[in-house]
C-alpha positions in Angstrom: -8.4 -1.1 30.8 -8.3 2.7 32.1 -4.8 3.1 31.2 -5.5 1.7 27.5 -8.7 4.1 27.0 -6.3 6.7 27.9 -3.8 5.3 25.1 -6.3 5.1 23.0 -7.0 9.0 23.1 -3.9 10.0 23.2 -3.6 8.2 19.6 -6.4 9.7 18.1 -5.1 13.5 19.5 -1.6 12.5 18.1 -3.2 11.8 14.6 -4.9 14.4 14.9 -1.7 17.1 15.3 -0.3 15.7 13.0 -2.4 16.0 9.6 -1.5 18.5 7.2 -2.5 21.8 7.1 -5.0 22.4 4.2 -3.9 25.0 1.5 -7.1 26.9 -0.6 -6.6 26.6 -4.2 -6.2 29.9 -6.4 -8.0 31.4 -9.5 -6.5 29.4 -12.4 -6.7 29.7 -16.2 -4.6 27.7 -19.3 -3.8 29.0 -22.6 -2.7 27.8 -25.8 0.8 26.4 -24.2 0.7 28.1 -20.3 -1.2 27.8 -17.4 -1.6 30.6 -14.9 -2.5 29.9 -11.2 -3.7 33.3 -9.2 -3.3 33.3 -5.7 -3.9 36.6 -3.4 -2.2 37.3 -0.4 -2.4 39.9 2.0 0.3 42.4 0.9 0.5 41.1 -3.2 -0.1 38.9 -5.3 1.8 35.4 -6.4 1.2 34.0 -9.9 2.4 30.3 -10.9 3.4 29.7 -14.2 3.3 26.3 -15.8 3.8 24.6 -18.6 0.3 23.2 -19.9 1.3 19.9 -21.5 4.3 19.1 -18.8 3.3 21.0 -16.1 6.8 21.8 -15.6 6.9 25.5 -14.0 8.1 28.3 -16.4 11.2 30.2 -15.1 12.2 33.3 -17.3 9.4 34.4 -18.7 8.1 38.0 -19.4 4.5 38.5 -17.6 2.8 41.6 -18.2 -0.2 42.1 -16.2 -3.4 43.9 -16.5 -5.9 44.0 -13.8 -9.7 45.5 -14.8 -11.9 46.3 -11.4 -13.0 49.0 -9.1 -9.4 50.4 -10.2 -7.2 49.7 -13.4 -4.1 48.0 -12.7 -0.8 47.3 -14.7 2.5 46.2 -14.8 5.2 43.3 -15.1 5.3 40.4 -12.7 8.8 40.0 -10.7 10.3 36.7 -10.2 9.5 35.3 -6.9 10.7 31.3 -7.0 11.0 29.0 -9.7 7.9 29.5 -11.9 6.0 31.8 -9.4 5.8 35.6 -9.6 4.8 38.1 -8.0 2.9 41.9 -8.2 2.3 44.5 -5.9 -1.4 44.8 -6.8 -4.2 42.9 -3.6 -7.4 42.0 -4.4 -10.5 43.6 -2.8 -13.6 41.8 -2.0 -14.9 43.1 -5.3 -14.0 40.6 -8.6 -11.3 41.9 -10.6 -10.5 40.3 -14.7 -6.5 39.9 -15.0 -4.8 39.4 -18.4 -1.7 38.3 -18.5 0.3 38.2 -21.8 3.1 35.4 -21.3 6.3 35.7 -23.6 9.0 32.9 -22.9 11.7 31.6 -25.2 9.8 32.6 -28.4 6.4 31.6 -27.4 3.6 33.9 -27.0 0.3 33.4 -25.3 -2.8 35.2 -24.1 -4.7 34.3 -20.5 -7.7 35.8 -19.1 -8.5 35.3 -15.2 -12.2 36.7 -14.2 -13.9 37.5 -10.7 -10.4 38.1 -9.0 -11.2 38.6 -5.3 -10.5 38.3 -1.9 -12.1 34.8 -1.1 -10.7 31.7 -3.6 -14.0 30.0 -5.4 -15.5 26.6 -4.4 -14.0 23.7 -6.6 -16.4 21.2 -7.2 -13.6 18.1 -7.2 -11.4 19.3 -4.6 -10.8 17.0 -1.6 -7.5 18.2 0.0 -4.9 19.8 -1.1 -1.4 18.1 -0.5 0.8 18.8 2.4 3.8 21.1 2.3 7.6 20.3 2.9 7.3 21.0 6.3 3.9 19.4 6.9 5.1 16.6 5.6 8.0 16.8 8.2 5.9 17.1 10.8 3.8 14.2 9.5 6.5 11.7 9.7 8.0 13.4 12.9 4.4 12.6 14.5 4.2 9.1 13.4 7.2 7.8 14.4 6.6 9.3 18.0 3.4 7.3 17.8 5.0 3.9 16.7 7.8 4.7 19.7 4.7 5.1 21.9 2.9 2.1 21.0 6.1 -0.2 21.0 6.8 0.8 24.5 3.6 0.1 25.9 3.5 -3.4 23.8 6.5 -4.1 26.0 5.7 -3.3 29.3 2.5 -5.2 28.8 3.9 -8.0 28.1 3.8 -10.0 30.8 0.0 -9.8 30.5 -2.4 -11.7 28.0 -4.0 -8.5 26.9 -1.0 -7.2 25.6 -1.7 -8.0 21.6 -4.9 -6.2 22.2 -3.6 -3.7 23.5 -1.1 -3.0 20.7 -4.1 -3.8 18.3 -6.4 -1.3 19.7 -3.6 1.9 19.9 -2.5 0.9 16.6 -6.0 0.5 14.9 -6.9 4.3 13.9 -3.6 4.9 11.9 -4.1 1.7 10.2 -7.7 2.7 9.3 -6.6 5.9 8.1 -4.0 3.9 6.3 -6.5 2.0 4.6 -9.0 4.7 4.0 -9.7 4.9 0.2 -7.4 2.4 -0.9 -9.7 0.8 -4.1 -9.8 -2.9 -4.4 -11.7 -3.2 -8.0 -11.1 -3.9 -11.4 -12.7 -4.5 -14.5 -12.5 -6.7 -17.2 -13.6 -7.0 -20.7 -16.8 -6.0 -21.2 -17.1 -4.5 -17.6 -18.0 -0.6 -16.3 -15.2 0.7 -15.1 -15.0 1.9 -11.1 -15.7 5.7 -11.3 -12.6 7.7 -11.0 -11.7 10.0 -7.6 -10.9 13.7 -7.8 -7.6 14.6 -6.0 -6.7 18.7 -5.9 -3.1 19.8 -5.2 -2.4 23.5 -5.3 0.1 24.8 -7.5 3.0 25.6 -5.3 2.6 21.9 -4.0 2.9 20.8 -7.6 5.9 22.7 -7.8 7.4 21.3 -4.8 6.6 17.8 -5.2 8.0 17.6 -9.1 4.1 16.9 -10.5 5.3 16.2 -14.4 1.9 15.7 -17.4 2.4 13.9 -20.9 -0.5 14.7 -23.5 -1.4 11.2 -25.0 -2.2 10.5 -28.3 -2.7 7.9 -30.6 0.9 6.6 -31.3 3.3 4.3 -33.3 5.3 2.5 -31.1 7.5 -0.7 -31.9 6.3 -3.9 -31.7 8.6 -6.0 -29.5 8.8 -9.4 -27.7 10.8 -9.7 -24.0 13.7 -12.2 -24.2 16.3 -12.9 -21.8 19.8 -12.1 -22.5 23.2 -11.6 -20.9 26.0 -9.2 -21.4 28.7 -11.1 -23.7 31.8 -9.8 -25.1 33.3 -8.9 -28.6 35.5 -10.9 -29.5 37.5 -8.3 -31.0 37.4 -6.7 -27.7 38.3 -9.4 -25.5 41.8 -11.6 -24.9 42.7 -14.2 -22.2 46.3 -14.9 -21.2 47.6 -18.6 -21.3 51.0 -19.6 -20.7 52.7 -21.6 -23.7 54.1 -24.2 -20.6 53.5 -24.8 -17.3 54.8 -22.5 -15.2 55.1 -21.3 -11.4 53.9 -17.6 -10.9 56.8 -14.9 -10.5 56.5 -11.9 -7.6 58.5 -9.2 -9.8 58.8 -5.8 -8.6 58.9 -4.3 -12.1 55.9 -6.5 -13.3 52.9 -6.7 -10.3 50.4 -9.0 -10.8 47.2 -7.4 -12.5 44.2 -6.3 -9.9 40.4 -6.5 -11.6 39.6 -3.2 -12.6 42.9 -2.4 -14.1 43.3 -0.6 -17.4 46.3 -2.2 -19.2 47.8 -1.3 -22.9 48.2 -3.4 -25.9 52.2 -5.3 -25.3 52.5 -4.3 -21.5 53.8 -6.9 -19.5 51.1 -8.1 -17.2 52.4 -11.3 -15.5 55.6 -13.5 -15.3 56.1 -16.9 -15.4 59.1 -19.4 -14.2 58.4 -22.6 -16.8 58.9 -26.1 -14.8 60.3 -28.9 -16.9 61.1 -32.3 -15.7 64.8 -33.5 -14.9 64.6 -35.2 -18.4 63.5 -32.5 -20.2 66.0 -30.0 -18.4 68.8 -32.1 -19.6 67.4 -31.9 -23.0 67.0 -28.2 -23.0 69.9 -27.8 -21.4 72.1 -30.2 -24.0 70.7 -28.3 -27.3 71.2 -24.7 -25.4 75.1 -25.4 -24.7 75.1 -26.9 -28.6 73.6 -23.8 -29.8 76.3 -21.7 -28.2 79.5 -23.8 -29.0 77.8 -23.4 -32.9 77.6 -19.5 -32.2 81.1 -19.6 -30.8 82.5 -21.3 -33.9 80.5 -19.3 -36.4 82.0 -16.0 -34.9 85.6 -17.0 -35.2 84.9 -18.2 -38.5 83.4 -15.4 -39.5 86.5 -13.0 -37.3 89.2 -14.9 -39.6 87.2 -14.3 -43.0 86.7 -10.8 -42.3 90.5 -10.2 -41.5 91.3 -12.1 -44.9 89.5 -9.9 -47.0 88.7 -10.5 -50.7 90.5 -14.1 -50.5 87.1 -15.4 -49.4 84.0 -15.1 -51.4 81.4 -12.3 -50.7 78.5 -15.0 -50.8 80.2 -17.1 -47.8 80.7 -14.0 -45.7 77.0 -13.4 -45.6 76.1 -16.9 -45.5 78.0 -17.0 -42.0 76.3 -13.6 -40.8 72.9 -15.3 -41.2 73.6 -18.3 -39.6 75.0 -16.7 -36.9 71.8 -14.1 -36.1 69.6 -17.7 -36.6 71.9 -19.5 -33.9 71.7 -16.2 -31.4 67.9 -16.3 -31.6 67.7 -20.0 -31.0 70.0 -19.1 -28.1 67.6 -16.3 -26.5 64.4 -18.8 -27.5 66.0 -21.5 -25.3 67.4 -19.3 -22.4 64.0 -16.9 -22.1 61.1 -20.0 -21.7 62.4 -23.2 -21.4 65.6 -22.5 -19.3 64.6 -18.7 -17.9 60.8 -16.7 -17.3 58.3 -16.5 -19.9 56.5 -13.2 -19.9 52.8 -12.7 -20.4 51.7 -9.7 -22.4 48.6 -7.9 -23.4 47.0 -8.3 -26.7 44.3 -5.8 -26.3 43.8 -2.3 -25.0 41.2 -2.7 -22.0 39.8 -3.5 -18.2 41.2 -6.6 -16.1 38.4 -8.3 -15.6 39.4 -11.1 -13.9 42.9 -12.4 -12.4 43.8 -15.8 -11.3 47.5 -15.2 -10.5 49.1 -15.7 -6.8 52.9 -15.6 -6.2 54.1 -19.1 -6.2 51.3 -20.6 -8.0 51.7 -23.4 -10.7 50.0 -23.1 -13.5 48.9 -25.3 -16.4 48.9 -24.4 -20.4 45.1 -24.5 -20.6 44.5 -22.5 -17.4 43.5 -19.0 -18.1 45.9 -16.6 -16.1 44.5 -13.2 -16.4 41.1 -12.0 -18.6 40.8 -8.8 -20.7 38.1 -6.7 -22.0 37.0 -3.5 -23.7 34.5 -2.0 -21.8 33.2 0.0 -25.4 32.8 -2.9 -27.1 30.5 -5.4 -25.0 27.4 -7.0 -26.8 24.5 -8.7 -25.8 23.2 -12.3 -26.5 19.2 -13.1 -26.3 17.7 -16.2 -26.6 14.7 -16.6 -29.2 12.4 -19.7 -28.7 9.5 -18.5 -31.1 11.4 -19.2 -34.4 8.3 -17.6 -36.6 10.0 -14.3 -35.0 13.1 -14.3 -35.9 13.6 -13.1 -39.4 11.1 -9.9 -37.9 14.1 -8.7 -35.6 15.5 -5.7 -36.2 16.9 -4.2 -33.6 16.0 -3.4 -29.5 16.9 -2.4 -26.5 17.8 -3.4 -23.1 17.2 -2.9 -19.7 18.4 -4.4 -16.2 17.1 -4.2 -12.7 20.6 -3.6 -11.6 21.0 -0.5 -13.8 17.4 1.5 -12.8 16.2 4.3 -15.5 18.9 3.0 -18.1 18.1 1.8 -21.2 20.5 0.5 -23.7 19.4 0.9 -27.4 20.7 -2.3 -29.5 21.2 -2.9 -33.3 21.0 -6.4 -34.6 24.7 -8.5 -35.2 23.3 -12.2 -36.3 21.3 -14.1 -35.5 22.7 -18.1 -34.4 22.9 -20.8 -37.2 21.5 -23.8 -34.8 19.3 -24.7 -31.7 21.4 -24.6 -28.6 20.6 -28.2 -26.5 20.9 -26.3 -23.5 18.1 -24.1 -23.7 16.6 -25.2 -26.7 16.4 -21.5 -28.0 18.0 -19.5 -30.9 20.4 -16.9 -30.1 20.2 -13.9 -31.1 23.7 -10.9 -30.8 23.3 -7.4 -30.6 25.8 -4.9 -29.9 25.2 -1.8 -28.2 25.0 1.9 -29.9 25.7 3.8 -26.9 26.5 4.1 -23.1 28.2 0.1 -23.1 30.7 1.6 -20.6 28.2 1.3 -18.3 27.3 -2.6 -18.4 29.6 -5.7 -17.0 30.2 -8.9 -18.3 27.6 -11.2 -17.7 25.5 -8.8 -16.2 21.9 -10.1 -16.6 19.5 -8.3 -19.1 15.7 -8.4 -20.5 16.4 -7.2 -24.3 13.1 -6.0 -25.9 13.6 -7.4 -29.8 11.6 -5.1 -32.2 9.5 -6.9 -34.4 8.0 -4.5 -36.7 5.9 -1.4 -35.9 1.9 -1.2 -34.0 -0.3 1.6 -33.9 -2.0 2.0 -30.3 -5.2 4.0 -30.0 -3.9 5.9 -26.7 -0.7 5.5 -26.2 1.0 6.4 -22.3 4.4 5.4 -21.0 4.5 2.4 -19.0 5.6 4.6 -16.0 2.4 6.7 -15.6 0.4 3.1 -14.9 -0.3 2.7 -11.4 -1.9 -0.3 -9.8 -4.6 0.6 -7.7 -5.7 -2.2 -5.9 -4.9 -5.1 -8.4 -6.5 -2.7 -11.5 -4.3 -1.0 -13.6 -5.2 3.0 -13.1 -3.8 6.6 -14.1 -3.9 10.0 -13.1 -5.3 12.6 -15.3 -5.0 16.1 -15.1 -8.3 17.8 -15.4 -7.0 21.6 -14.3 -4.6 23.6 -13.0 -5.1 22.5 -10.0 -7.3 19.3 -10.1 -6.5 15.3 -10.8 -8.4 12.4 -10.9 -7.3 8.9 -10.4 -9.3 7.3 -13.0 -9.6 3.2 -13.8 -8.5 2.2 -17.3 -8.3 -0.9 -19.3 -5.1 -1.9 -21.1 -4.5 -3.3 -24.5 -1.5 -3.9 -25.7 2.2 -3.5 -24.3 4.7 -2.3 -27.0 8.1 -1.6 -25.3 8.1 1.5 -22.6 4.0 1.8 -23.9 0.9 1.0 -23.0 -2.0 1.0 -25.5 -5.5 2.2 -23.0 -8.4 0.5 -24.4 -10.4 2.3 -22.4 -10.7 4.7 -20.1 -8.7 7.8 -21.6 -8.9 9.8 -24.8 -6.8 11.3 -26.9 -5.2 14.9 -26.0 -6.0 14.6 -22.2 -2.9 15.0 -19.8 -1.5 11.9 -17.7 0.8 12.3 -14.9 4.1 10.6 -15.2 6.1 11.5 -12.3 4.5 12.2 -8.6 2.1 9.6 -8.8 2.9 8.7 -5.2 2.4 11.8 -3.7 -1.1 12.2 -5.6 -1.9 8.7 -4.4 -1.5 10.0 -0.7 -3.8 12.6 -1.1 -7.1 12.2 1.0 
């Protein structure tokens, strides 16, 4: 029990070294479009210049500075990072006014800073401020040293009975810090909603961690309904390759078999068969190809001897012969190139081998499919309807698959089908796809989002900035330069990539949509 006390404190230093470093927040101000973060250092100063809707940080842009105090200072602002900036002027313990007039790609705007000094100024909602790169390192560094630690001694103890509380007891403070502030409520209909936690991040943090705002507002978003669908193809853009007669599968130097993937041309040869007949049917084949060529024999010395006559024979009979005998060599190359010698299959298409069922040696049958092609560019996409009041309402969509993260394919309405299908008892629906079908496969899964007209949402925010926090749907909102809150809402509607928020959010306030996670970890 000594030696586990002794664990136990050795924990609870560990954690301790390894927490981040706290970082004070600076004097901040916004304008029309900008925001300026003020912080003072010892031998200048750093401004951070943001975008105010975005938060995006503003590289480029022409700062000139004007600083009112115990002295007058003034001057342009060099660039020190992406969106930060820097002057030689330090603050004194007495409060300074800066102005700062912000020109960047055509846009102009005014801000005024006051009571510059030495010490940065309490913020009401600040909690911490988040860790640095290499805080964070250090964090992880530290925390899997601890997990090392605890694993080890797990294993040495355990020949003894107290080893799962031992492991319990060394691993108990991180998982209370884990679990520290993590919210559990939610709120219905009709319900208060949990009151909303303030999280502060300085700016150069922001920077760092890719922090990105959307303005809301009240918006018109397409209505749509989820189906499920599946990547079909065109059939303009898609060709499989039957043999005419069974056949056995040719290995020909100057013809390889097709490999999946490959691009192929309209007419290039893409496989080679040997046809397989009977002894019958040889015989038969045989019988009418030595015909054909004792007719073609005769018809050329016919033809030899009128030609050497001259004008004794009629001009008529002389080209009568000639076309018999091109009919007779054509039957000829017919019966000597499939049923007697290889039949050779050719692309009908310009596309991608999707799939190949060819092996050396390999019989195949007339309604086996040897080798499939398609054009990538020209794929489409069936859905399956099952609410028929919808359907005459679709007009186009878009679609998205978990196997293709962040894309989204926009669609435009084919047809829709003329009958139930028994199988699934739904109505199918075809789109084809505007742009970027290179990127899908066939029979690649999809959920298409049908548009069915257009809705109006009170507060509109992108699917992406909801968070669930604890089994209750929750945002972030931006409430300064440098301040957050993690604040409860209640959804409406869906419609597509939106979210209507019933409650909780008004219109013109900023929500984060990227960096949620890292504000989330904020204690």
């Amino acid at each position: 029990m000594r030696m586990l006390a002794k664990l136990f404190s050795a924990a609870l230093v560990a954690l301790a070294l390894v927490s981040p470093a706290r970082a004070a927040p600076g004097f901040a101000a916004e304008g029309e479009m900008f925001e300026l973060v003020v912080r003072a250092e010892a031998d200048r100063t750093l401004l951070f210049l943001a975008e105010r809707d975005s938060n995006a940080p503003v590289e480029g842009a022409t700062l000139d500075i004007e600083i009112a105090g115990p002295t007058v200072w003034s001057g342009r602002a060099a660039p020190a990072g992406a969106g930060i900036y820097a002057v030689d002027w330090r603050a004194g313990a007495s409060p300074a006014n800066l102005t700062a007039v912000v020109q960047s790609m055509g846009r102009d705007d005014l801000i005024l800073i006051e009571g510059l000094r030495v010490e940065a100024p309490p913020a009401a909602p600040v909690q911490a401020a988040a860790p640095s790169l290499a805080d964070w390192r250090v964090l992880v560094g530290g925390g899997a040293g601890l997990l090392l630690v605890a694993f080890g001694v797990g294993m040495r103890l355990c020949r003894n009975r107290a080893a799962p509380l031992a492991l319990a007891l060394i691993l108990a403070p991180s998982l209370a810090f884990a679990h520290a502030g993590h919210d559990h409520g939610g709120a219905t209909v009709g319900e208060a909603l949990p009151p909303a936690r303030a999280v502060a991040m300085t700016k150069e943090s922001q920077f760092l961690l890719g922090i990105r705002t959307f303005r809301v507002e009240a918006r018109e978003a397409a209505d749509s309904v989820r189906l499920a669908g599946r990547v079909v193809p065109d059939p303009a853009g898609y060709a499989r390759l039957q043999p005419s007669q069974s056949g056995r599968v040719l290995a020909d130097p100057d013809i390889p078999i097709p490999h999946p993937g490959q691009r192929v041309k309209r007419g290039q040869a893409v496989a080679v068969l040997a046809p397989t007949l009977n002894a019958v049917d040889l015989a038969e084949q045989r019988a009418a190809l030595y015909e054909t060529e004792t007719q073609i024999a005769r018809t050329e010395r016919q033809l030899s001897r009128w030609e050497r006559i001259g004008d004794a024979v009629a001009r008529k009979e002389v080209d009568d012969a000639r076309g018999e005998l091109e009919r007779l060599r054509k039957k000829r190359e017919q019966l000597a190139g499939t049923a007697l010698g290889r039949e050779v299959l050719t692309a009908p298409i310009d596309g991608v081998v999707t799939d190949s069922h060819l092996v050396p040696g390999e019989m195949l049958a007339p309604e086996r499919t040897a080798v499939e092609i398609v054009d990538p560019e020209r794929l489409r996409i069936e859905a399956v309807l099952h609410d028929l009041g919808l359907a005459d309402r679709v007009v186009g969509g878009s679609a998205v698959s978990r196997q293709l993260p962040g894309r989204v394919f926009p669609l435009a309405l084919v047809g829709l089908g003329g009958r139930i299908d028994p199988a699934d008892q739904g109505l199918h629906l075809l789109f084809s796809v505007r742009e970027g079908a290179g990127a899908l496969k066939l029979g690649l899964p999809v959920d298409v989002w049908a548009e069915t007209g257009a809705a109006t949402l009170r507060v509109g925010v992108p699917l992406e900035a909801v968070l669930d926090a604890g089994g209750a749907p929750a945002v972030f909102v931006k409430t300064g330069p440098e301040a957050f809150e993690r604040r409860p809402v209640r959804l409406g509607r869906m419609v597509g990539d939106w979210a209507e928020v019933a409650a909780g959010l008004e219109p013109g306030e900023r929500v984060v949509v990227q960096g949620m996670a890292q504000l989330a970890a904020v204690r």
